[in-house]
C-alpha positions in Angstrom: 92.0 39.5 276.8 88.9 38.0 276.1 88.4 35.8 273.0 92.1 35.3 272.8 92.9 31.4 272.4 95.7 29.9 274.9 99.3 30.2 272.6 98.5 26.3 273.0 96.1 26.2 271.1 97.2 27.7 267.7 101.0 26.8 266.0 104.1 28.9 266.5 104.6 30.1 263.2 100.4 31.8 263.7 102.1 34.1 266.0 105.2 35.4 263.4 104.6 38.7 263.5 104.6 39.2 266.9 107.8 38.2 267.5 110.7 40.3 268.1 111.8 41.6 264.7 115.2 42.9 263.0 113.9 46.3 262.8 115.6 47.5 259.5 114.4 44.2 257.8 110.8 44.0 260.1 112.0 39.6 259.9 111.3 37.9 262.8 114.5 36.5 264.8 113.6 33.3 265.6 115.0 30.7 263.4 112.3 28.2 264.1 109.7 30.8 262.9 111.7 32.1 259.9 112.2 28.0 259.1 108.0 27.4 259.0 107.4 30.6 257.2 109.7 29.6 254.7 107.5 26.6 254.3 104.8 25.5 252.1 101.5 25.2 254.3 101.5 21.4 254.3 105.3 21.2 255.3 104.5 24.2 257.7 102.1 22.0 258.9 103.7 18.5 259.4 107.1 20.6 260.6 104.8 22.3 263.4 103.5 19.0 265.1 107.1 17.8 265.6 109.1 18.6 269.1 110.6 21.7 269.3 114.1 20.2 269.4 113.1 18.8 266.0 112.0 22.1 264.6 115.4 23.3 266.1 117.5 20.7 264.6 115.7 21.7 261.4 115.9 25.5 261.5 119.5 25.1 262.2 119.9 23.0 259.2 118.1 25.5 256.9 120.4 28.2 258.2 123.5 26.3 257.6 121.9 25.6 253.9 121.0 29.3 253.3 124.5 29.9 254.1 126.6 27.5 252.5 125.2 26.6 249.0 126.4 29.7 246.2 123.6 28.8 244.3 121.1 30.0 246.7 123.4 33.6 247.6 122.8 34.1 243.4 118.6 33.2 244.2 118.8 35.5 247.2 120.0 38.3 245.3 117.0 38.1 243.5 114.0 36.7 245.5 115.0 36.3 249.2 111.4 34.5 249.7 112.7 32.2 247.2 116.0 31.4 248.1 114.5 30.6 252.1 111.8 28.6 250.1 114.6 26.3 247.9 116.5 25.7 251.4 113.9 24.7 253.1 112.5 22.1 250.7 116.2 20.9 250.1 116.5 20.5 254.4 113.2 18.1 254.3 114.1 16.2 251.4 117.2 15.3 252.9 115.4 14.4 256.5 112.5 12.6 254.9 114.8 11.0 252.3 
């Protein structure tokens, strides 16, 4: 289509909503995009110019933090943005710490 860019040329997380979604929930299932929109813009950013085994390794993490810590199931209850926000702030202060 003209005027579209190449997918190259923008970052993954630009193209978020046009990913597959959960359709009761309208979240996109990728874990990698879930992990950057979860992000503050800077971390989005820095976390978007790594590898994509990186951003893998990462999303996993932020999955596995979502999941394990009661603290954030009690956040999540009331703020899901929130809770996906704490997690993945705790994942890159443990990776850049």
């Amino acid at each position: 289509m003209p005027g579209d860019r190449p997918k190259g040329d923008r970052p993954c997380w630009a193209d978020i909503n046009t990913l597959s979604s959960d359709e009761e929930y309208g979240m996109p299932m990728d874990s990698v995009a879930r992990f950057l929109a979860a992000l503050n813009p800077q971390d989005r950013q820095t976390v978007d110019a790594e590898p994509r085994d990186e951003q893998e390794r990462l999303a996993a993490a932020w999955e596995i933090e979502l999941e394990a810590d009661a603290e954030l199931d009690t956040l999540d209850e009331l703020s899901p943005a929130a809770a996906e926000a704490e997690a993945a702030r705790r994942v890159l202060d443990r990776k850049d710490g």
